[in-house]
C-alpha positions in Angstrom: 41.7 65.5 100.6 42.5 68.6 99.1 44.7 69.0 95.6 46.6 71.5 97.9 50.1 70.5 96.6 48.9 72.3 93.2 47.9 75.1 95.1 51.2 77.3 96.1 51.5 78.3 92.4 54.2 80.5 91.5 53.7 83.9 89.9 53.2 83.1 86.3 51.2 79.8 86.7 47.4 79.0 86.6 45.5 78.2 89.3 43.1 75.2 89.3 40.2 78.1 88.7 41.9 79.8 85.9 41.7 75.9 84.2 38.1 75.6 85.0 37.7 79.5 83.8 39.8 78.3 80.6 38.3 74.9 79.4 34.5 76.7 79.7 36.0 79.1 77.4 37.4 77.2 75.1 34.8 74.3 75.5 31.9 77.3 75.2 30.6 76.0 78.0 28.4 78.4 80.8 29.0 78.6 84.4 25.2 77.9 84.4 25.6 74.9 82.3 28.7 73.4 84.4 26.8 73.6 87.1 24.1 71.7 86.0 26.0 69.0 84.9 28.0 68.8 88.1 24.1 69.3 89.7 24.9 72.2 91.7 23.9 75.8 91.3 25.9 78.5 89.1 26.9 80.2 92.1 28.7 77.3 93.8 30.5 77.2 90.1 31.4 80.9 90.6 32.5 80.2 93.9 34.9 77.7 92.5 36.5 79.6 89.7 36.8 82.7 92.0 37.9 81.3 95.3 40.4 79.0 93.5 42.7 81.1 92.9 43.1 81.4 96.7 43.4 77.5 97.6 42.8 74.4 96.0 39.2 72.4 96.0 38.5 69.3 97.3 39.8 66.3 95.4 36.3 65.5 95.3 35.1 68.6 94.1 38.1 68.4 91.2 37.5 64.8 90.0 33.7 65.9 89.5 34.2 69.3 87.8 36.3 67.2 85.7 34.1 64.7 84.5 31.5 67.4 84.0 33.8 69.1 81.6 34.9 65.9 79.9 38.4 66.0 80.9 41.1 64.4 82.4 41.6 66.2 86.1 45.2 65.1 85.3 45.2 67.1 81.8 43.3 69.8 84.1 47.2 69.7 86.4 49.2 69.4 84.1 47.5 73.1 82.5 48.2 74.7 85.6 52.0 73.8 85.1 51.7 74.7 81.5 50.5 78.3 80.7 
């Protein structure tokens, strides 16, 4: 299952790779390091935050980059709608 009802942003709004982009800003948190806590490698991490802004991941793929930031994927939405 793909998040792709959050994916046909409108001009303006985030994507669900601008979030993850955000929250390792704000959190000071490495691509590198994401990706070792989600146990993948960094470029699989780029991939993400890059390519997202094209379509949406997996659910799968959300829940765990979630978790590895500490966050709610629902907080993680409802940023998209947000900024």
């Amino acid at each position: 299952m793909y998040l792709s009802r959050f994916s046909d942003t409108m001009e303006g709004e985030m994507t669900f790779g601008d979030v993850v982009a955000l929250y390792l800003d704000e959190l000071g948190i490495s691509q590198s390091e994401l990706a070792r806590r989600m146990n993948t490698g960094r470029q699989t991490v780029n991939s993400i935050i890059i390519d997202e802004r094209r379509r949406a991941p997996r659910l799968d793929t959300a829940m765990q980059i979630a978790d590895a930031l500490g966050v709610p994927l629902q907080e993680m939405i409802n940023r998209m709608k947000e900024e």
